[in-house]
N, C-alpha and C positions, 0 to 999 in steps of 0.2 A: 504494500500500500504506500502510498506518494506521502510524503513527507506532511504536514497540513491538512492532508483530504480528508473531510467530515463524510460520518457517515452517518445517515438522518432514517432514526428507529422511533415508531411512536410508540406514544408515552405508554399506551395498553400492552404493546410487546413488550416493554421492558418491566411493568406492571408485574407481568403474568412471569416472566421468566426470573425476575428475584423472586417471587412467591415460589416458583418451583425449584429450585435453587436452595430455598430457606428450607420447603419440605424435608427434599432430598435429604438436608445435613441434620433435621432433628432424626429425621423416620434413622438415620444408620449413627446417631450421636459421634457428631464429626464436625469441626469448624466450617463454615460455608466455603473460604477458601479454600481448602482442600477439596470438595465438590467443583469448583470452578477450575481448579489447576488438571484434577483427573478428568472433568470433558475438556479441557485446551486440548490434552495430553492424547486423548482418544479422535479428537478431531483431524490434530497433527498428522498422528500415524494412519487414519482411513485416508488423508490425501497424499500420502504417501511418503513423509519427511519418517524417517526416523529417528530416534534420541541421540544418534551419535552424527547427524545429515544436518545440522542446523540450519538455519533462512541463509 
């Protein structure tokens, strides 16, 4: 992504995806950031980077 380049999410998406997000980390008693790092992490590797291939 370009240095500057906004990316424009409404407010209902990002709503609903900190809700599920939040879910996520009570339902497995886990910090939210660790839910947020393990789907980066799964996102990464379905498009094809692996952990040792960085950007």
């Amino acid at each position: 992504m370009q240095e500057g380049k906004k990316i424009v999410v409404s407010v209902r998406l990002k709503e609903e995806l900190v809700s599920k997000i939040d879910q996520i980390a009570r339902e497995n008693n886990v910090p939210r950031s660790e839910v947020i790092m393990k789907a980066l992490v799964w996102y990464m590797e379905k498009r094809g980077y692996t952990r040792n291939n960085h950007l």
